[in-house]
C-alpha positions as CSV (number, residue, x, y, z in Angstrom):
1,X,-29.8,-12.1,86.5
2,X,-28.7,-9.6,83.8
3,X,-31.3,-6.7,83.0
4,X,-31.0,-5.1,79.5
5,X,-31.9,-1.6,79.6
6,X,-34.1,-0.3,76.6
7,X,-31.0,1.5,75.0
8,X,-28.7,-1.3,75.6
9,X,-31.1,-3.7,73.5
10,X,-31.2,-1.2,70.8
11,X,-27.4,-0.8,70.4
12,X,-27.8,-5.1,70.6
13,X,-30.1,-5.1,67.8
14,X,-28.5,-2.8,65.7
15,X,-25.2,-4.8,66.1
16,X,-27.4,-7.8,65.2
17,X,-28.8,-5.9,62.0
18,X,-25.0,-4.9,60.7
19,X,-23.9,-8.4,60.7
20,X,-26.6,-9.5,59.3
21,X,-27.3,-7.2,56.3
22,X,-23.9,-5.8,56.3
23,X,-22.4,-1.9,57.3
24,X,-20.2,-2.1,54.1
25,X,-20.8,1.2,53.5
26,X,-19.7,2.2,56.9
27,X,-16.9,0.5,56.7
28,X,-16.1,1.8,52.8
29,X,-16.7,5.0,54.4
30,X,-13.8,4.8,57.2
31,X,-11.8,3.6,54.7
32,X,-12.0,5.8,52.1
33,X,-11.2,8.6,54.3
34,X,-8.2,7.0,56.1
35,X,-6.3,6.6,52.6
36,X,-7.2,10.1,51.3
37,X,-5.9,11.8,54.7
38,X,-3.0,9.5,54.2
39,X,-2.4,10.0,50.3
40,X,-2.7,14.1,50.9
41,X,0.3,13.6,53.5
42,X,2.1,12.0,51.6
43,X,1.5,14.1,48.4
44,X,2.3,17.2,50.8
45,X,5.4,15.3,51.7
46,X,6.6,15.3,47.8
47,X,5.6,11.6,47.6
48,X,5.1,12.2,43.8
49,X,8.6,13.0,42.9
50,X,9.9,11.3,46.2
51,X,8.3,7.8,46.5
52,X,6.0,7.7,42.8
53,X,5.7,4.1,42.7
54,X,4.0,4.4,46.6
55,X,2.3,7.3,45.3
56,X,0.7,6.7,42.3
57,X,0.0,3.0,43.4
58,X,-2.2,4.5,46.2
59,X,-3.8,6.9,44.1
60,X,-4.8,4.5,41.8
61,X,-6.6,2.3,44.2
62,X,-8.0,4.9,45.8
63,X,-9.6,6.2,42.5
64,X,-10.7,2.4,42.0
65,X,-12.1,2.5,45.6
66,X,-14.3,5.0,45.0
67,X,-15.4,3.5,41.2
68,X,-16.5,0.0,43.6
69,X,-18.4,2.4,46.1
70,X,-20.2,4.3,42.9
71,X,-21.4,0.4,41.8
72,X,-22.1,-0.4,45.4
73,X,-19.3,-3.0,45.8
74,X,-18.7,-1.5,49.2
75,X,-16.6,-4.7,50.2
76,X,-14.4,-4.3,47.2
77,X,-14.2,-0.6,47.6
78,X,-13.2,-1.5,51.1
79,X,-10.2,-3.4,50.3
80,X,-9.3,-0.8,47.3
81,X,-9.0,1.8,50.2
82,X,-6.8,-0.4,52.8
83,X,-4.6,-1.1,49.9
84,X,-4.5,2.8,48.7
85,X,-3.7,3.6,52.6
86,X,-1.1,0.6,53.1
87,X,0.7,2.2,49.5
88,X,0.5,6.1,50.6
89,X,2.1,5.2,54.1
90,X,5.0,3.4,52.6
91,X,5.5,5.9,50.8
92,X,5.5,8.6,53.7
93,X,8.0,5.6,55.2
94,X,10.6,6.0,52.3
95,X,10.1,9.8,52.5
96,X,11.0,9.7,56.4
97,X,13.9,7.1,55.7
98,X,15.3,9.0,52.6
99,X,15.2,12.8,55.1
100,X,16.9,10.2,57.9
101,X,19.4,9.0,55.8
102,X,20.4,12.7,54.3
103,X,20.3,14.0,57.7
104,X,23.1,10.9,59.3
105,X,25.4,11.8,55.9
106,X,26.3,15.1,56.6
């Protein structure tokens, strides 16, 4: 028979608790700080000049994300911040394509 050790049953309930009531702001959290780490690369990489569609797409949603998480729409916020990551990695993409395709010309 399975025994459940005292720390095991918390980690269980906990688990049960965050499904139940929701970790959006955990989640808004993880997010939020993926597409910011993301969007600075890319603004380091000259992503505003570069790839400003990407750019300024992400920013925008990030900046959007983080009016959601201000109303507590953590779920909203959430998806504002995937987006804002998905838009600031393609642009790092077209950066990294544009320095490949310089670099194959000459």
């Amino acid at each position: 028979m399975l025994r459940i050790v005292p720390a095991m049953r918390a980690v269980l309930l906990l688990l049960v608790l965050c499904t139940q009531i929701g970790c959006g702001g955990i989640y808004y959290t993880v997010q939020i700080n993926a597409a910011e780490t993301r969007l600075e690369k890319a603004r380091q990489m000259g992503a505003e000049s570069k790839a400003p569609f990407e750019y300024y797409y992400a920013s925008e949603h990030l900046r959007q994300a983080q009016v959601e998480a201000a109303e507590a729409s953590y779920s909203d916020a959430a998806t504002y911040a995937e987006t804002a990551e998905t838009y600031a990695q393609r642009a790092i993409d077209r950066i990294q394509a544009a320095k490949r395709a310089d670099g194959a010309e000459k």
